[in-house]
TIRO-2110 file (N, C-alpha, C; in Angstrom, 1 decimal):
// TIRO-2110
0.9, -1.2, 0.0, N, 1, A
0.0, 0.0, 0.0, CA, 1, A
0.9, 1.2, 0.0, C, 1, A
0.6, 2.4, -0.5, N, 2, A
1.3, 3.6, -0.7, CA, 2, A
1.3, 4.1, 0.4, C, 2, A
2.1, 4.5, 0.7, N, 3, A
1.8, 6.1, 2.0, CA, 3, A
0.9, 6.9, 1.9, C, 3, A
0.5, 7.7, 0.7, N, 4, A
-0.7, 8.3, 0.9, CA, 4, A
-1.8, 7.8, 1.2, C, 4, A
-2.1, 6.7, 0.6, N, 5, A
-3.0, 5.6, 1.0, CA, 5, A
-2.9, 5.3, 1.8, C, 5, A
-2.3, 4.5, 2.6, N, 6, A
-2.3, 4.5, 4.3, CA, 6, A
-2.4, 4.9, 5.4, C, 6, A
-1.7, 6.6, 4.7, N, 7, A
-2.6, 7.8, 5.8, CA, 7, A
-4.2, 8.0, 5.8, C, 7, A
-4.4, 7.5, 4.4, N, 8, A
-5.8, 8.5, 4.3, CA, 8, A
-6.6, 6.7, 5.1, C, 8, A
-6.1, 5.9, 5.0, N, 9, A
-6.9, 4.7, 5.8, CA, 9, A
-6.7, 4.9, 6.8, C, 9, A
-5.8, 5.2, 7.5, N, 10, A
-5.8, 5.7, 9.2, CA, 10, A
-6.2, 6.7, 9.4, C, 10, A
-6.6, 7.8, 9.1, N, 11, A
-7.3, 9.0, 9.1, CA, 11, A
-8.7, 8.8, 9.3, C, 11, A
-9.1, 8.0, 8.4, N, 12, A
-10.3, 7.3, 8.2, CA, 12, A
-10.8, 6.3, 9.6, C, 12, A
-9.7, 5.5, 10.4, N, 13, A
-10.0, 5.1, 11.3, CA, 13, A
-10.2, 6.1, 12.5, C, 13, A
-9.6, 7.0, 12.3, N, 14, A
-9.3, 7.5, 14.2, CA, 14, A
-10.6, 8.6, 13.9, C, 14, A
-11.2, 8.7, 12.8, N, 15, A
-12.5, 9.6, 12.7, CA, 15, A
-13.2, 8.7, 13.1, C, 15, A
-13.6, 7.4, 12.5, N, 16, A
-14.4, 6.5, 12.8, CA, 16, A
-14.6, 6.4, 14.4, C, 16, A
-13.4, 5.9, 15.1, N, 17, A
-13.2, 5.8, 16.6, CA, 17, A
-13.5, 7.2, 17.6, C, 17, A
-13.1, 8.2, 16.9, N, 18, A
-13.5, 9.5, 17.5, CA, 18, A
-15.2, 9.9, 17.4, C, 18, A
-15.8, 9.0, 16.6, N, 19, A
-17.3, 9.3, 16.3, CA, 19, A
-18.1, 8.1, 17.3, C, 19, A
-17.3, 6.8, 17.6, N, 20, A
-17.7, 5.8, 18.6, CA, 20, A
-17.8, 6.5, 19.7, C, 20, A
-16.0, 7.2, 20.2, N, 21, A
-16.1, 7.8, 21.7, CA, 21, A
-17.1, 9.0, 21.9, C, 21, A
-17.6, 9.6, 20.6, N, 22, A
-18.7, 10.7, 21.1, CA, 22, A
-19.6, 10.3, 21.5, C, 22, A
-20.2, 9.1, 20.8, N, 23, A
-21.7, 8.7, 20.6, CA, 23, A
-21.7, 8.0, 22.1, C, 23, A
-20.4, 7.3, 22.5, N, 24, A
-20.8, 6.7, 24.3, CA, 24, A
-20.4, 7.9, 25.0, C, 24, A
-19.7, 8.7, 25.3, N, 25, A
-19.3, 9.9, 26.1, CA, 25, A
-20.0, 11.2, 26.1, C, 25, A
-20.5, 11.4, 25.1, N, 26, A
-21.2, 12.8, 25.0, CA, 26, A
-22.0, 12.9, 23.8, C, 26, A
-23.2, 13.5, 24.0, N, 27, A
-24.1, 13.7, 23.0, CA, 27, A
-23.6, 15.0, 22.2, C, 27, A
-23.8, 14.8, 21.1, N, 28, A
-24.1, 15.8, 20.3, CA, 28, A
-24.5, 16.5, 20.7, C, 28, A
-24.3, 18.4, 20.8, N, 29, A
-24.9, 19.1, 21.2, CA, 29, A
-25.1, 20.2, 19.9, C, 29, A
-26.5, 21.1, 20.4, N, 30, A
-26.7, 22.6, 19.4, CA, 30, A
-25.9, 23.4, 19.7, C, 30, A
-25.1, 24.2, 18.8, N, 31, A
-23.8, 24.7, 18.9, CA, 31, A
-22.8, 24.1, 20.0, C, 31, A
-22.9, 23.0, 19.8, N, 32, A
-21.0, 22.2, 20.6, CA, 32, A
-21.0, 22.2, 22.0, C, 32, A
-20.2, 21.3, 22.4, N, 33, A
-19.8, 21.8, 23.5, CA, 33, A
-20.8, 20.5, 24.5, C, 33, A
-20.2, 20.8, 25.8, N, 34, A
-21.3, 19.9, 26.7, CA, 34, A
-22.6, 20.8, 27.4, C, 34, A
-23.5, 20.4, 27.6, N, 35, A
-24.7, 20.8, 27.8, CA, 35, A
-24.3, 21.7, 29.0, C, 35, A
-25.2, 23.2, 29.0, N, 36, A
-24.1, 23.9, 30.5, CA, 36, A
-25.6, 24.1, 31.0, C, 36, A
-25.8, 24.4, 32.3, N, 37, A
-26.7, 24.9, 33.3, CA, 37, A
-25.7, 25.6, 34.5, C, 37, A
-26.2, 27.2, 34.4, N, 38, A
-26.2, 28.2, 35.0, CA, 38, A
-27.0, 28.7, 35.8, C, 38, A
-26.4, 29.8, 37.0, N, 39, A
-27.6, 30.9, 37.7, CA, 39, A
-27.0, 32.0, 37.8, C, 39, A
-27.9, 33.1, 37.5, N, 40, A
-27.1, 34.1, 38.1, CA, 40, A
-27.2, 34.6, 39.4, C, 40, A
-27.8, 33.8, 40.4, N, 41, A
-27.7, 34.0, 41.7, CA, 41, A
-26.5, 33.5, 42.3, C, 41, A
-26.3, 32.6, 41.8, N, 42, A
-24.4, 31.8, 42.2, CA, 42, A
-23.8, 30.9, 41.4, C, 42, A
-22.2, 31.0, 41.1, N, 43, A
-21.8, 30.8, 40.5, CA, 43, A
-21.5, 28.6, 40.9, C, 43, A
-21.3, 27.8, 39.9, N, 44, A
-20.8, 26.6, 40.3, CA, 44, A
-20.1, 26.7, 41.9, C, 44, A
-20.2, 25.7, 43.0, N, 45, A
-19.4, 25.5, 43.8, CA, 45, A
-19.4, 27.0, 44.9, C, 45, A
-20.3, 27.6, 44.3, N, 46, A
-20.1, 28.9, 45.6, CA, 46, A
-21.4, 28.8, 46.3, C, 46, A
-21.4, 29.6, 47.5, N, 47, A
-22.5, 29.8, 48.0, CA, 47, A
-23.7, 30.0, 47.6, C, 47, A
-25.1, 29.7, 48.1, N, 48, A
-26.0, 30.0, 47.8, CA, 48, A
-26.8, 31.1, 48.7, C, 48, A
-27.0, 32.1, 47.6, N, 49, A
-27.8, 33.1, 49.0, CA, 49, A
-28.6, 32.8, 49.6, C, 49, A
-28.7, 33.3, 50.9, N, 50, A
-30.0, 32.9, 51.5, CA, 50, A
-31.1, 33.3, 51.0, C, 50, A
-31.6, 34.0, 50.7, N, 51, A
-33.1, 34.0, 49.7, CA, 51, A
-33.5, 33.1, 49.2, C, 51, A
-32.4, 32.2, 48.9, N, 52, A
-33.4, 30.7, 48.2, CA, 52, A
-33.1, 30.0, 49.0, C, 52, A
-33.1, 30.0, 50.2, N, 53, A
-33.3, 29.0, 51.4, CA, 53, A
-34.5, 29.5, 52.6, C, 53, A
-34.6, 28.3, 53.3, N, 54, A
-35.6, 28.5, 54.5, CA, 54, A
-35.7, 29.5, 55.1, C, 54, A
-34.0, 29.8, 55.6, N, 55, A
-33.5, 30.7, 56.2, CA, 55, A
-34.2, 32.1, 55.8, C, 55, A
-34.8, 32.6, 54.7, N, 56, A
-35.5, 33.5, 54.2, CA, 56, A
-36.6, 33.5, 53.1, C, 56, A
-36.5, 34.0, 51.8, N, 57, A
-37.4, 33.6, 51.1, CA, 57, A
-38.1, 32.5, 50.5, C, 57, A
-37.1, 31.7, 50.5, N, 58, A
-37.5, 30.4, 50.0, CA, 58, A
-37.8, 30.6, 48.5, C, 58, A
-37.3, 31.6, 47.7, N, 59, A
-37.6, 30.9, 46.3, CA, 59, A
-36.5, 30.3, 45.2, C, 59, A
-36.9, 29.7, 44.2, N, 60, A
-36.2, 29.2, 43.3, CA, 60, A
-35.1, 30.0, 43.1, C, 60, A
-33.4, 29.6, 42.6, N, 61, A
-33.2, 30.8, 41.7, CA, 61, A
-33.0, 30.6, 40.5, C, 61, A
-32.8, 31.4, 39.7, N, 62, A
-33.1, 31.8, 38.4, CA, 62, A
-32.0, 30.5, 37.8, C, 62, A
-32.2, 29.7, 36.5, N, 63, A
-31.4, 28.7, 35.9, CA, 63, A
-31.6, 28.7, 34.6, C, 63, A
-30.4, 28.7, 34.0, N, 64, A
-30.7, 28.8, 32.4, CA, 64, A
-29.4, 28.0, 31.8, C, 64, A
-29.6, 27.4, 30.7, N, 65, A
-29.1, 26.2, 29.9, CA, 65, A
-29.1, 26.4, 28.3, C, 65, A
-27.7, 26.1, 28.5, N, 66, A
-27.6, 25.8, 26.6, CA, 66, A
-26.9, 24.9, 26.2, C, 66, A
-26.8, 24.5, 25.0, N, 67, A
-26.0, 23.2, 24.1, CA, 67, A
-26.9, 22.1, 24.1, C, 67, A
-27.6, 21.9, 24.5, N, 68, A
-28.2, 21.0, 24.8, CA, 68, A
-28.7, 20.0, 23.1, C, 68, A
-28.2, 19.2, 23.6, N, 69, A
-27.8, 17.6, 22.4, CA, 69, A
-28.9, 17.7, 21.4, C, 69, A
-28.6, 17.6, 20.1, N, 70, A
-29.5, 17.1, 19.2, CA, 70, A
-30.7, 16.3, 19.6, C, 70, A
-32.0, 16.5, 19.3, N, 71, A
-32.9, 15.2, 19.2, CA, 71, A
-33.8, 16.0, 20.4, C, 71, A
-33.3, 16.7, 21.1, N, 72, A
-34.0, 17.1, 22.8, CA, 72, A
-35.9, 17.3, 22.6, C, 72, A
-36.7, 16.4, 23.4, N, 73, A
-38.2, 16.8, 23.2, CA, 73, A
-38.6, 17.9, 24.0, C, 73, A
-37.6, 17.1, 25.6, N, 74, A
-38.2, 17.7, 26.7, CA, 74, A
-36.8, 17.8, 27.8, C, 74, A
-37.2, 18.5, 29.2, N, 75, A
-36.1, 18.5, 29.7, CA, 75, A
-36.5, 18.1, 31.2, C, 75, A
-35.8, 17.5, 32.3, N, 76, A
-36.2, 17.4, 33.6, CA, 76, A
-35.3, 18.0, 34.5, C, 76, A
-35.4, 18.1, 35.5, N, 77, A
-35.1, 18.7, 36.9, CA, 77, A
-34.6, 18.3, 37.9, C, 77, A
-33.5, 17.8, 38.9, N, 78, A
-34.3, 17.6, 40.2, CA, 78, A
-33.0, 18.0, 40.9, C, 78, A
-33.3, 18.6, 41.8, N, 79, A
-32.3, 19.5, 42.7, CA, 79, A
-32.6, 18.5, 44.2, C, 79, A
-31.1, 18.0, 44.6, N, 80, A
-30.7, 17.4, 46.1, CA, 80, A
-29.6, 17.8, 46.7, C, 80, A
-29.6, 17.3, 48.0, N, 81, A
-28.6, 17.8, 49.0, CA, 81, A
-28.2, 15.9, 49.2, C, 81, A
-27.0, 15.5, 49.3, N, 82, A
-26.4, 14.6, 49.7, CA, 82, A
-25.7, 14.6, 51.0, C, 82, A
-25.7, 15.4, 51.2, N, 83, A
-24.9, 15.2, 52.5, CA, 83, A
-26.0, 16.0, 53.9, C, 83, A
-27.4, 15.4, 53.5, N, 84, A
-28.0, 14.8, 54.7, CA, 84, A
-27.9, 14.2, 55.8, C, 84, A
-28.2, 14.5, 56.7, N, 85, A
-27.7, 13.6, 57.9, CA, 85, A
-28.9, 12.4, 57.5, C, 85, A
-29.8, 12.5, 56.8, N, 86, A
-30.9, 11.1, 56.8, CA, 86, A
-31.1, 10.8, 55.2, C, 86, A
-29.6, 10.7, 54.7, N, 87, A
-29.6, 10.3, 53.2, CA, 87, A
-29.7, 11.7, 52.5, C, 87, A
-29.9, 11.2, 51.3, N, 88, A
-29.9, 12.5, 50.1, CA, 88, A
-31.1, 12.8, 50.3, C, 88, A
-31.4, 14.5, 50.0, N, 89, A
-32.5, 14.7, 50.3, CA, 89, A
-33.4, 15.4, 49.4, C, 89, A
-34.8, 15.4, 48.7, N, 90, A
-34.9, 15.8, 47.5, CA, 90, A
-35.3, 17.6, 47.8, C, 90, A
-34.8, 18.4, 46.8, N, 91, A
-35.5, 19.8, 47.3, CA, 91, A
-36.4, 20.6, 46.1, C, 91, A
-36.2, 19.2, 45.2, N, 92, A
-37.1, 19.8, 43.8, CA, 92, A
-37.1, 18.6, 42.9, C, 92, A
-38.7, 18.7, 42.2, N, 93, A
-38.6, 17.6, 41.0, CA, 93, A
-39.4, 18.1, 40.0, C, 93, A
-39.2, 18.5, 38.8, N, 94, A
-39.7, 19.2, 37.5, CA, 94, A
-39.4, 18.5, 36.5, C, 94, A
-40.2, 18.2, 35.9, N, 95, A
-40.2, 17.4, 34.2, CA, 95, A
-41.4, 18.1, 33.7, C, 95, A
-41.0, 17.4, 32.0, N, 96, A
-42.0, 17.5, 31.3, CA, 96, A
-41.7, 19.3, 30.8, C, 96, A
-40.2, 19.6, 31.1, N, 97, A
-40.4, 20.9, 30.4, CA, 97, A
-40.2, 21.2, 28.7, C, 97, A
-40.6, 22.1, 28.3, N, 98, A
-40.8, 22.4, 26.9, CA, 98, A
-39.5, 22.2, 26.3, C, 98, A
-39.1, 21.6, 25.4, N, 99, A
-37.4, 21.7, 24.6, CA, 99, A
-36.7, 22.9, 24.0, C, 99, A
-38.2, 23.9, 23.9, N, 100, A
-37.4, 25.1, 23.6, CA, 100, A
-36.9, 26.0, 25.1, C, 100, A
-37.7, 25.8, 25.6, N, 101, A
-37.1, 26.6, 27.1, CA, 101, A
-35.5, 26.5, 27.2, C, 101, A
-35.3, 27.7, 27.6, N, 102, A
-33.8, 27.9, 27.9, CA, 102, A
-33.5, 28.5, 29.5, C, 102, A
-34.6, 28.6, 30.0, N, 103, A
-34.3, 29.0, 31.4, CA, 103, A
-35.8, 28.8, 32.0, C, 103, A
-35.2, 29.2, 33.5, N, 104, A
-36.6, 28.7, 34.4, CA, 104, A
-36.1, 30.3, 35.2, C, 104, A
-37.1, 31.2, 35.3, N, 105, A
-37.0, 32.3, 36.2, CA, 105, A
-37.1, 32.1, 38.0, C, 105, A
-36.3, 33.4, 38.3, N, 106, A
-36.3, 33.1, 39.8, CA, 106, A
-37.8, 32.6, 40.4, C, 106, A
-37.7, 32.2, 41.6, N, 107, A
-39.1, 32.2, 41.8, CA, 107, A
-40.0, 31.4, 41.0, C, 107, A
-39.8, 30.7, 40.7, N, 108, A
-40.9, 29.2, 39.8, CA, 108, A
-42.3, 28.9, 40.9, C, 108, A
-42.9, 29.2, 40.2, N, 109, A
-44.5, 28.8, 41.1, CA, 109, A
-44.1, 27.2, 41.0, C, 109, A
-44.7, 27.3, 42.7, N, 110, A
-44.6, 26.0, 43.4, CA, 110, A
-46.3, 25.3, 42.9, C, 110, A
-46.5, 25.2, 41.6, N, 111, A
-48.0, 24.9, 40.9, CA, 111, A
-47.8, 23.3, 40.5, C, 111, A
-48.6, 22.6, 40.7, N, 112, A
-48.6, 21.3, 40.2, CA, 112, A
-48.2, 21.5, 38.8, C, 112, A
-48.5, 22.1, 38.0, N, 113, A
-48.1, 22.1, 36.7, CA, 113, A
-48.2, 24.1, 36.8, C, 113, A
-47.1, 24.3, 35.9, N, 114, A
-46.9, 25.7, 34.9, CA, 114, A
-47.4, 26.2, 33.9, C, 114, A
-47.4, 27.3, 34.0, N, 115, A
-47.8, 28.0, 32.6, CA, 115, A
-47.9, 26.9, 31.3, C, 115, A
-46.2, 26.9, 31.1, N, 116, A
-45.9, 25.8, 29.6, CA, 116, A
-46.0, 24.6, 30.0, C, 116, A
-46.5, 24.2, 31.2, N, 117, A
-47.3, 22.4, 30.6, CA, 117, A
-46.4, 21.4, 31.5, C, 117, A
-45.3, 22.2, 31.8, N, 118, A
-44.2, 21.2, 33.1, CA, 118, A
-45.0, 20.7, 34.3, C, 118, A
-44.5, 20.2, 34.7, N, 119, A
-45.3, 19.4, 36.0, CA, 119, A
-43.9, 19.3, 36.9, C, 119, A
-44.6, 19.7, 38.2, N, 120, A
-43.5, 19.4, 39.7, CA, 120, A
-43.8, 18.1, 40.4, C, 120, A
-43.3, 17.6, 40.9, N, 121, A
-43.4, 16.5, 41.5, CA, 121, A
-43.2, 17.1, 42.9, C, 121, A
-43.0, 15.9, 44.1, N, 122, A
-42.9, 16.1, 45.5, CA, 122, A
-41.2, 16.6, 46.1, C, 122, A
-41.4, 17.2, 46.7, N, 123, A
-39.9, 17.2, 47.5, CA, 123, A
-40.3, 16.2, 48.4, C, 123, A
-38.3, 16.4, 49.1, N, 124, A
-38.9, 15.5, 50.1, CA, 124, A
-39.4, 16.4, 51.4, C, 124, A
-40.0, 17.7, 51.4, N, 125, A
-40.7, 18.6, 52.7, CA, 125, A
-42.2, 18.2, 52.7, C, 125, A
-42.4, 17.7, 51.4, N, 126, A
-43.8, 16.4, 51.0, CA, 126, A
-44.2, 18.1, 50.7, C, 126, A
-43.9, 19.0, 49.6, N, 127, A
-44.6, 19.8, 49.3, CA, 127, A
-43.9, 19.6, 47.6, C, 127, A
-44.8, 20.3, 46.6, N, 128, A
-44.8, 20.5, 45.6, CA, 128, A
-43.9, 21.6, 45.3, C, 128, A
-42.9, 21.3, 44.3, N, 129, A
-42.3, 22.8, 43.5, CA, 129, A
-40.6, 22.7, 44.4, C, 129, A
-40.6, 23.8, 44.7, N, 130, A
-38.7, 23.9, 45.1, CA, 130, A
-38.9, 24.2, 46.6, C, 130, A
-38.3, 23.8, 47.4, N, 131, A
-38.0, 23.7, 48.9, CA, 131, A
-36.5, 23.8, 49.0, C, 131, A
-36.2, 25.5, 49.9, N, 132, A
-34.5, 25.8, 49.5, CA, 132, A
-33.8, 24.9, 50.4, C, 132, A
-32.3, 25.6, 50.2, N, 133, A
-31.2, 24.6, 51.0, CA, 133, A
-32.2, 24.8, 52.8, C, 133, A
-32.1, 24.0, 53.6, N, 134, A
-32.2, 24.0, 55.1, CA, 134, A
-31.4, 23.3, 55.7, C, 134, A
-30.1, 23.2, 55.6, N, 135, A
-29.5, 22.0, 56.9, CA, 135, A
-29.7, 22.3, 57.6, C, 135, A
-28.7, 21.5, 58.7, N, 136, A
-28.8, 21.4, 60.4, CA, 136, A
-27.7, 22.5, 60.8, C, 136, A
-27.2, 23.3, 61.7, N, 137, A
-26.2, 23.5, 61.9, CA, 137, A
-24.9, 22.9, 61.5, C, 137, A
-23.7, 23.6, 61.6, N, 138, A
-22.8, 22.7, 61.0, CA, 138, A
-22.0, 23.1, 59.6, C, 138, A
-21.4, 21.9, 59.2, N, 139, A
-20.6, 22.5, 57.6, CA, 139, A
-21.6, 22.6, 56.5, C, 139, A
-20.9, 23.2, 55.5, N, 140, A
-21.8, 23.6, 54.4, CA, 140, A
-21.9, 22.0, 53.6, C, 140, A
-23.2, 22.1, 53.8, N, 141, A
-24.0, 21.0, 52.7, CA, 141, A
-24.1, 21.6, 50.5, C, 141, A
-23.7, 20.3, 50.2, N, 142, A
-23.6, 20.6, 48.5, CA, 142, A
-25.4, 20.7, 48.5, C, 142, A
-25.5, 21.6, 47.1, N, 143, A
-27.0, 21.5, 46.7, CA, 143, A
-26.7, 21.1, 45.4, C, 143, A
-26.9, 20.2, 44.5, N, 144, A
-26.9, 19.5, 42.9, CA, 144, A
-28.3, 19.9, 42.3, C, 144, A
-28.0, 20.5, 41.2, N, 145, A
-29.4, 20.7, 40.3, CA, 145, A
-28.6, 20.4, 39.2, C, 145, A
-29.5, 19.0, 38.8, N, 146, A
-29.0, 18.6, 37.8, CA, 146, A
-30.1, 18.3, 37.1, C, 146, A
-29.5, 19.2, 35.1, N, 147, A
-31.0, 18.9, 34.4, CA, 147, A
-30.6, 18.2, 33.5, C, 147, A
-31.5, 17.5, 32.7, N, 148, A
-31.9, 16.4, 31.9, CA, 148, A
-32.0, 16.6, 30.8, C, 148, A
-31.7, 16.5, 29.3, N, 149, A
-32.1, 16.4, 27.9, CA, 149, A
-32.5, 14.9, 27.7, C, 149, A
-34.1, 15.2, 27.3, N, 150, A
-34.5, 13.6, 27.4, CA, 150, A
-34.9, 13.9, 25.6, C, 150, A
-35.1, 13.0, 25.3, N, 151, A
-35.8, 12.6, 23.8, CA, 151, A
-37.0, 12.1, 23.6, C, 151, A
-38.1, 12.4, 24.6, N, 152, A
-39.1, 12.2, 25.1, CA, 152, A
-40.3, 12.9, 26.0, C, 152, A
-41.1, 13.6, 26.4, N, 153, A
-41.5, 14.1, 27.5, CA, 153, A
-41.8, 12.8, 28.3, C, 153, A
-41.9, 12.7, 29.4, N, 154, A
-41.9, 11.5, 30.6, CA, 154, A
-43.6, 10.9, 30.2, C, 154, A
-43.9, 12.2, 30.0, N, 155, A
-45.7, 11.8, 30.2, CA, 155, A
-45.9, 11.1, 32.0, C, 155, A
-45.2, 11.9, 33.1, N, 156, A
-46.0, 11.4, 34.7, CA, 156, A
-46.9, 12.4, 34.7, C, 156, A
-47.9, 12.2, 35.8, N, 157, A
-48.8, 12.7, 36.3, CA, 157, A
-48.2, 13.6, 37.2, C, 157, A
-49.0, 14.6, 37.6, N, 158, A
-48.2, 16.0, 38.3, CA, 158, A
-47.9, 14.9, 39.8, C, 158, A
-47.1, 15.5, 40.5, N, 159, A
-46.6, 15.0, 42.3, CA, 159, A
-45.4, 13.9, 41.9, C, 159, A
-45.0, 13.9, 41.0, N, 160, A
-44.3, 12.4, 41.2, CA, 160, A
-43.2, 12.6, 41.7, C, 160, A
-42.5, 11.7, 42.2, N, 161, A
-41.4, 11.8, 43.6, CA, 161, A
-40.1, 11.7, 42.3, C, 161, A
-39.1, 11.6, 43.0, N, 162, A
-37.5, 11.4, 42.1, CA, 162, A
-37.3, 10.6, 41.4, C, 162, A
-37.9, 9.1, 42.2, N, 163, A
-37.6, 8.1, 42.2, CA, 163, A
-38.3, 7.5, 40.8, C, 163, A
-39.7, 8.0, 40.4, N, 164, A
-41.0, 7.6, 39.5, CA, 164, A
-40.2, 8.6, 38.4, C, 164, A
-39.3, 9.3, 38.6, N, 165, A
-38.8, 10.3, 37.2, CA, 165, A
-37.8, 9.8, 37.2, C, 165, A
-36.9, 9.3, 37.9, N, 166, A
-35.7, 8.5, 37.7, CA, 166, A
-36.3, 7.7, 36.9, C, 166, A
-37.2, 6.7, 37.1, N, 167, A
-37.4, 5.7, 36.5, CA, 167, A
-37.8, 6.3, 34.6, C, 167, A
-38.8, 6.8, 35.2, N, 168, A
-39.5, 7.5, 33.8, CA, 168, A
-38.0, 7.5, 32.7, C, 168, A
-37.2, 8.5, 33.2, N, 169, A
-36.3, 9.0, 32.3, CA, 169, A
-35.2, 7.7, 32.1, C, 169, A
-35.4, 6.3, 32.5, N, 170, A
-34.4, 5.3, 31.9, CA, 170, A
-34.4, 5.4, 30.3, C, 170, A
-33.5, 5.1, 29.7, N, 171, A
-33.2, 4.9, 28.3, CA, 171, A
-33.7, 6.3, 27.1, C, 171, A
-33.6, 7.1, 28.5, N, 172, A
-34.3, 8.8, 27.4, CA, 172, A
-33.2, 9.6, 27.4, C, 172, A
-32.5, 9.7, 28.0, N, 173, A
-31.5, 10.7, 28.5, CA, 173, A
-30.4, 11.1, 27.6, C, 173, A
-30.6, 12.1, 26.8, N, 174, A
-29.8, 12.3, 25.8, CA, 174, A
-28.3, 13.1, 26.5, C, 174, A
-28.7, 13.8, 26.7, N, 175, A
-27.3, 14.6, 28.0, CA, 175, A
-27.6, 15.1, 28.9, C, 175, A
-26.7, 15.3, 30.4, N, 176, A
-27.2, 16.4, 31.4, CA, 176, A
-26.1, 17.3, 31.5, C, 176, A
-26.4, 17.9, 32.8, N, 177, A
-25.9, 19.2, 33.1, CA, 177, A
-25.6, 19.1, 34.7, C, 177, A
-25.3, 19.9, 35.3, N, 178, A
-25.0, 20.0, 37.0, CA, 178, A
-24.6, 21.4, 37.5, C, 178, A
-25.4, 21.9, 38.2, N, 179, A
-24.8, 23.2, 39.2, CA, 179, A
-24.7, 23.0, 40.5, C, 179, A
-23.4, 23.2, 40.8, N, 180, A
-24.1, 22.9, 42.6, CA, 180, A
-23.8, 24.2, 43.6, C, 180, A
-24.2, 24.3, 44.3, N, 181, A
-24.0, 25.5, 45.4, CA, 181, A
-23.8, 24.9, 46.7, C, 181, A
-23.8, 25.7, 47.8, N, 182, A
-23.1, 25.7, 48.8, CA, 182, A
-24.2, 26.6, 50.0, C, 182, A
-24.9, 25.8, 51.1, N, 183, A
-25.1, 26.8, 52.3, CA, 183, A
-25.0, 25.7, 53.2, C, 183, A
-24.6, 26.7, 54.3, N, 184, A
-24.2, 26.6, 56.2, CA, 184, A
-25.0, 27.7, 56.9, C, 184, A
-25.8, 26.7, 58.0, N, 185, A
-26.5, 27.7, 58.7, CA, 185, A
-25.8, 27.9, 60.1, C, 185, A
END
C-alpha cells in the first residue's frame, strides 16, 4: 500500500473511533460543546444566597441552559442535598419541560403544573415545587441541580417523587448538566 493511502486509511480510522467515543461519552450538542446549566444568583461551587433557602425567602433561583444535544423533546429537573444527615434529600422535581425553554425564572411557582405544561413533582418537605437549602447546623452542605435532555417528554402525572422520574427517564436521556451550590447555617 502507498503512503498516501495508508494515511488516508488511518485518518479514516481514528474519525471512525472518534465518532464511537462521542456517541458513548457525549451527545451531540446545538452549537457544541457539553450541555451547560447556569444561575445568576451563584456561580458553580459557591455559596447559595439565602433568599433561596428557608433561612428567608425560600424561592427558586433563576437557571438557564444551553448546548443541549440534538434530538432534545423535553427536559427534567431535580435538585438534592447529599450530605444529609438522613440520606440524600430531595429539594425539587420538575419534568416535562418544553425543549425550547432555555431557562426557568427566579421564583418558579410551586404549581402542580406551569404555565408551559411542566409538572412538579414532590420534595422530600412532602410539598410540591422547590423547597430551598435548610440544613442542620454545622458545615456547608452541596445543593446539585442537575437537568436532563430527554428525547421524550416523561408523560408522569403531576406530584411524582424522584424516584418515578428516575425511572420514567431510563433509556431517554440524551445529555445532562450540574450546578451545585453551597449553604451553612
Amino acid at each position: 500500500m502507498c503512503p498516501k493511502k495508508a494515511l488516508t486509511v488511518f485518518i479514516g480510522i481514528l474519525l471512525s473511533v472518534a465518532g464511537m467515543v462521542s456517541t458513548l461519552f457525549g451527545a451531540e450538542t446545538k452549537g457544541g460543546g457539553a450541555m451547560e446549566l447556569k444561575s445568576s444568583a451563584f456561580q458553580s461551587g459557591a455559596e447559595i444566597p439565602r433568599k433561596y433557602t428557608c433561612d428567608a425567602n425560600d424561592v427558586s433561583p433563576s437557571l438557564s441552559w444551553d448546548k443541549m444535544p440534538a434530538g432534545t423533546k423535553a427536559f427534567a429537573l431535580i435538585a438534592d442535598d447529599p450530605d444529609a444527615p438522613v440520606g440524600i434529600w430531595v429539594h425539587w422535581v420538575l419534568y416535562d419541560l418544553p425543549a425550547e425553554m432555555k431557562e426557568l425564572p427566579e421564583g418558579t411557582a410551586t404549581t402542580e403544573t406551569l404555565s408551559n405544561g411542566a409538572k412538579q413533582g414532590v420534595n422530600d418537605f412532602r410539598k410540591v415545587g422547590y423547597g430551598g437549602p435548610c440544613p442542620p447546623p454545622g458545615v456547608p452542605h452541596r445543593y446539585f441541580f442537575k437537568l436532563y435532555a430527554l428525547d421524550a417528554p416523561t408523560n408522569l402525572k403531576r406530584r411524582a417523587t424522584k424516584q418515578q422520574l428516575l425511572d420514567a427517564m431510563k433509556g431517554h436521556v440524551l445529555g445532562e448538566a450540574e450546578l451545585m451550590g453551597r449553604y451553612k447555617r
